[in-house]
C-alpha positions as CSV (number, residue, x, y, z in Angstrom):
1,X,0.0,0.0,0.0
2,X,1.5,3.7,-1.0
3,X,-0.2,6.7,0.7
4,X,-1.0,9.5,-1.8
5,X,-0.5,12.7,-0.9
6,X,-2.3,14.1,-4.2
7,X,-5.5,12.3,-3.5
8,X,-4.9,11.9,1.1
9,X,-5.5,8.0,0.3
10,X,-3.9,4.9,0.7
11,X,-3.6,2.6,-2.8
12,X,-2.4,-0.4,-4.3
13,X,1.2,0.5,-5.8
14,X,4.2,-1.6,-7.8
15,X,7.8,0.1,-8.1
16,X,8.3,1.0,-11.1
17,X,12.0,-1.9,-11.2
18,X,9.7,-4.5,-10.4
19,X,7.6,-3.7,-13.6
20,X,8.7,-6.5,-16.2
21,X,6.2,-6.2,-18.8
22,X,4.0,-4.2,-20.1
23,X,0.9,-5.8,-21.9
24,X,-0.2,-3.2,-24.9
25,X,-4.4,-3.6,-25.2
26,X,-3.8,-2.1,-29.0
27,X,-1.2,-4.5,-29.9
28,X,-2.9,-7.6,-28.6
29,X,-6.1,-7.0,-30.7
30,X,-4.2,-6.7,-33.6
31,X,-2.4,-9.5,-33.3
32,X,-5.4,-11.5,-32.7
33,X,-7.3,-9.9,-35.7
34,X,-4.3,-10.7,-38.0
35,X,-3.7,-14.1,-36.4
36,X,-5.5,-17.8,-36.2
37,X,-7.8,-17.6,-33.4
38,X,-7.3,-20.8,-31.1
39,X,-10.5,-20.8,-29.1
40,X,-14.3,-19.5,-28.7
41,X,-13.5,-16.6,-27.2
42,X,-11.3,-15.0,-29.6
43,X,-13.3,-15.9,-32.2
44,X,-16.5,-13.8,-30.7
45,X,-13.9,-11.1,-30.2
46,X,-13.2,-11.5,-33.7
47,X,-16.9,-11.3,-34.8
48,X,-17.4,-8.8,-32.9
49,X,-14.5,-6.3,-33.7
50,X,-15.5,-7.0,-37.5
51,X,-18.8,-5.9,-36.7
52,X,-17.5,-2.5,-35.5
53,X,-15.3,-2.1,-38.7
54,X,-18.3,-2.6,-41.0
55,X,-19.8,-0.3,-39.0
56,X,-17.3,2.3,-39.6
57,X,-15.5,1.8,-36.6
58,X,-11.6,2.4,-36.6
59,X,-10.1,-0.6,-34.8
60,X,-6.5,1.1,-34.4
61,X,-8.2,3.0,-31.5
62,X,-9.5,0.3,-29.6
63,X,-7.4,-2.4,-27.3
64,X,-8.4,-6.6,-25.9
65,X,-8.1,-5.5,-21.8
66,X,-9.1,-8.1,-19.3
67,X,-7.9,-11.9,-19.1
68,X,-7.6,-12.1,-23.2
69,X,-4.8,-9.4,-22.8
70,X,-2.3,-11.6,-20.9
71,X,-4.2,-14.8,-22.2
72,X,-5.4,-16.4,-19.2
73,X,-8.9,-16.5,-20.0
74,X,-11.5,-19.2,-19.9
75,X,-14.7,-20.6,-21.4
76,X,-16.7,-18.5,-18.8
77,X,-14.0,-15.1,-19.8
78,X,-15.6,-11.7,-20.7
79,X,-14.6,-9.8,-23.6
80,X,-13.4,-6.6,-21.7
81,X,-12.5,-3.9,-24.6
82,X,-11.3,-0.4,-24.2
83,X,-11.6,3.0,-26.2
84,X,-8.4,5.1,-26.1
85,X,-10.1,8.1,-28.3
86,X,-13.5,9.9,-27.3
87,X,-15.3,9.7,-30.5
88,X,-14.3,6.3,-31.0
89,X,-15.9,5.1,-28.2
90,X,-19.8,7.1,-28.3
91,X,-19.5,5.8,-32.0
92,X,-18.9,1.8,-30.3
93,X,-22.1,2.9,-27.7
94,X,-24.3,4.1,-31.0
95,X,-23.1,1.1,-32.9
96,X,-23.6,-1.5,-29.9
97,X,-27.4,0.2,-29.6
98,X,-28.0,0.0,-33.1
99,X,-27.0,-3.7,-33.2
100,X,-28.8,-4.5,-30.1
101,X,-32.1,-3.5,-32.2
102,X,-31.5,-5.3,-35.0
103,X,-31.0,-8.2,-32.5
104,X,-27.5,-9.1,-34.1
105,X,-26.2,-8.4,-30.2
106,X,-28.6,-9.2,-27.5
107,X,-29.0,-6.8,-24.4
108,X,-27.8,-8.6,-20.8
109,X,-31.0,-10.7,-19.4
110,X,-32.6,-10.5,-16.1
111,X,-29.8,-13.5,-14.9
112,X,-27.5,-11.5,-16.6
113,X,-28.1,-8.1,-15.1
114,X,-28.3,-9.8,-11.6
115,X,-25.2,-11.4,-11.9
116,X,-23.8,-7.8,-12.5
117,X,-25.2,-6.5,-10.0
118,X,-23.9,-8.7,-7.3
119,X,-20.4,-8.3,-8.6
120,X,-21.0,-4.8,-8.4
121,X,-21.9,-4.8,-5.0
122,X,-23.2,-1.1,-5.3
123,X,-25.1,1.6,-2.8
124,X,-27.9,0.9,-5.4
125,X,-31.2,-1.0,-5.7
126,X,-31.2,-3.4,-8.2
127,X,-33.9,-1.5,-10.3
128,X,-31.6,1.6,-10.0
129,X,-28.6,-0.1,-11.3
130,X,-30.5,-1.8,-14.3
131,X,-32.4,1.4,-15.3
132,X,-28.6,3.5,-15.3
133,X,-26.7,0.7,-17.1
134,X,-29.2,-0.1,-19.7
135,X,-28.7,3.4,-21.5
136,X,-25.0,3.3,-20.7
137,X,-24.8,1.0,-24.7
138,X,-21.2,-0.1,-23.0
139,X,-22.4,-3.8,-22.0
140,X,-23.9,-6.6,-25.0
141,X,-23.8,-10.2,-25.5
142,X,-22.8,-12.2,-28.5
143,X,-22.7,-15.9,-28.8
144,X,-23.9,-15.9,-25.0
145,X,-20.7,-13.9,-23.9
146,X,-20.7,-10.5,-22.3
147,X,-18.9,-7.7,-24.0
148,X,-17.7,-4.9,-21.9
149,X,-16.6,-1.1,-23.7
150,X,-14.5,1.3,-21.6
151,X,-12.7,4.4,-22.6
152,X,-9.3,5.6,-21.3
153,X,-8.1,9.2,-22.4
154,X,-4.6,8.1,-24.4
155,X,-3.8,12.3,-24.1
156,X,-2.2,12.3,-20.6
157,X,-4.4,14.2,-17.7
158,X,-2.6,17.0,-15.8
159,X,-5.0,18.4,-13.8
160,X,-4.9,16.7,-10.6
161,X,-3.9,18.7,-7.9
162,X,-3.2,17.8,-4.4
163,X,-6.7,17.2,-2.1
164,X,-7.8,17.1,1.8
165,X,-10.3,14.8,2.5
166,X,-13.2,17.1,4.7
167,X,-15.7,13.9,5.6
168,X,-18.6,12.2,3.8
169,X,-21.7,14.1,2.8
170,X,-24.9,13.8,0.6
171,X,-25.7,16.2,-1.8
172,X,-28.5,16.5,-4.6
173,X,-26.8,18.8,-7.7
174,X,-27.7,19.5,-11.1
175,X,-24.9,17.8,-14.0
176,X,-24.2,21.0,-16.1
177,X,-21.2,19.1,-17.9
178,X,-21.1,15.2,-18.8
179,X,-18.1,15.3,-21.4
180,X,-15.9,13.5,-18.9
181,X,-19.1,10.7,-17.7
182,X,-16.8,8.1,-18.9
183,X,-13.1,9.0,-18.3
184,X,-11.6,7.4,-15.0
185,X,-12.0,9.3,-13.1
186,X,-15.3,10.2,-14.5
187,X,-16.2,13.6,-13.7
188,X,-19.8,15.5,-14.0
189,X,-19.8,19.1,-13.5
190,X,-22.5,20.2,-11.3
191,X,-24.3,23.4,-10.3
192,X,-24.0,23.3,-6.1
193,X,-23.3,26.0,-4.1
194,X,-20.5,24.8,-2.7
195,X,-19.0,21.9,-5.1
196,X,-17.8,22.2,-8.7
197,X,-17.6,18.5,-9.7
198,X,-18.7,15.1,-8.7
199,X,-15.7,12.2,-9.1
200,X,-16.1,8.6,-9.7
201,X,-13.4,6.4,-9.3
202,X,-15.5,3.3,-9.3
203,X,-16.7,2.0,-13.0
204,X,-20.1,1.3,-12.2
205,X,-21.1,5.4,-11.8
206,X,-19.3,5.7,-15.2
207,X,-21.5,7.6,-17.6
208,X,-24.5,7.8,-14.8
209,X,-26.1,10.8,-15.7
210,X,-26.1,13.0,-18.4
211,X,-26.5,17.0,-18.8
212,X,-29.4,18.6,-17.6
213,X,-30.2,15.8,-14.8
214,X,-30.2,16.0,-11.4
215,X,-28.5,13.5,-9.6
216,X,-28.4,12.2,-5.9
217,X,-24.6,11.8,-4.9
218,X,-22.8,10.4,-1.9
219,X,-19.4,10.4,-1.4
220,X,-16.0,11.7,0.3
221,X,-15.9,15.8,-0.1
222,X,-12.4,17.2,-0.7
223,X,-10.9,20.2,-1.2
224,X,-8.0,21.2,-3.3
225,X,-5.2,23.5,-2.4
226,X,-7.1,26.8,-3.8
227,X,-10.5,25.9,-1.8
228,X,-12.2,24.2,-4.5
229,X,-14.3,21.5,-3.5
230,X,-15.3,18.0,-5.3
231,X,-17.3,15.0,-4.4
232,X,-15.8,11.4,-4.8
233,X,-17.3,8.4,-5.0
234,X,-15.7,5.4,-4.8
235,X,-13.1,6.8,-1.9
236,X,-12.1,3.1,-1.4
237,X,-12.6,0.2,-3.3
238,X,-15.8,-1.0,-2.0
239,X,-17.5,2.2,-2.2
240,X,-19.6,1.3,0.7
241,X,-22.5,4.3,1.0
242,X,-21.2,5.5,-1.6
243,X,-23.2,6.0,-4.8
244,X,-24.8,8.3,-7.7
245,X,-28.0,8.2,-8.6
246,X,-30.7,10.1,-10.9
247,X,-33.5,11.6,-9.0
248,X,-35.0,13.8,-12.0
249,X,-36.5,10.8,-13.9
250,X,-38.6,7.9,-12.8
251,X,-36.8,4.3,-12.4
252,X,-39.0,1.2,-14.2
């Protein structure tokens, strides 16, 4: 464990000498879209990235993450893909929805959407979590097997200053900014009177709520060296009372 004195937490840390390899998302998929695949999985990872490029998807922007990446994965693996440019990645959401409604991907199942939710292990109802991840367009399955997008800005961040941790609080804000819903961490601007953004460092409250919504958040308030204040969520890894919600539309 290394204590950060940019975000006042403790985290899980490697020195840098005891890195030995680094496993490249990019490279792995295009090995496996140039290469023989060997099993089931990489074939539906191979369907399904050639689904994307008919779509007009470019697949030079998009990397295998997950098990599949070090190639450890199992009969039971997820395909766990990431987005390293912005457009890139709402045109894989569009293209997932689109396919969904053509039924060429199917949408998770109630087993499926349970069995999410329990990994999850989220402040949320079950209803709640269902009715924000079904518009997310990040999760489908083909051939039976779950496919999960995520997006990672490849243009390096710099705007983290150093934050004090003031205590846990729950506040109900409206988002007047969503571009960063899916970065990590993802960050809503929000009209409060006394906090600028909301922060969530756990994926399940990426891309929660959009602009113009007003959303329910609770989580660890800190404050940066200048005064300026920010919510997180997702303070430690379990998140426990910890969540962010919509509370301007009706769940169901």
């Amino acid at each position: 464990m290394h204590y950060s004195s940019v975000l006042d937490a403790n985290l899980h840390a490697v020195p840098l000498n005891n890195i030995i390899k680094h496993h490249i998302p990019k490279q792995r998929l295009s090995q496996l879209m140039q290469f023989a695949r060997h099993d089931p999985i990489e074939e539906d990872l191979f369907q399904f990235c050639k689904l994307l490029q008919k779509n007009g998807i470019d697949l030079t922007q998009i990397g295998i993450t997950g098990s599949i990446l070090i190639g450890v994965h199992s009969s039971s693996s997820d395909i766990d893909l990431v987005c390293y440019n912005r457009a890139v990645f709402y045109q894989c959401r569009q293209v997932v929805r689109d396919l969904i409604s053509k039924e060429i991907l199917q949408g998770l199942n109630d087993v499926e959407w349970k069995e999410s939710f329990a990994r999850r292990a989220c402040d949320l109802s079950i209803t709640e979590y269902v009715w924000h991840e079904q518009r997310k367009y990040n999760k489908a399955i083909i051939n039976g097997r779950k496919i999960d997008l995520s997006f990672v800005d490849d243009k390096k961040f710099n705007g983290q200053g150093n934050y004090q941790k003031l205590g846990m609080v729950t506040i109900r804000c409206l988002v007047i900014d969503d571009t960063y819903a899916f970065d990590y961490p993802a960050m809503y601007l929000v009209e409060h009177e006394q906090i600028v953004s909301v922060v969530s460092f756990t994926a399940t409250y990426s891309g929660q709520a959009t602009k113009g919504e007003v959303i329910e958040v609770s989580g660890a308030l800190e404050q940066d060296e200048s005064g300026v204040k920010r919510l997180v969520v997702g303070s430690n890894r379990e998140a426990q009372g910890e969540y962010i919600k919509v509370v301007s539309a009706k769940f169901g």
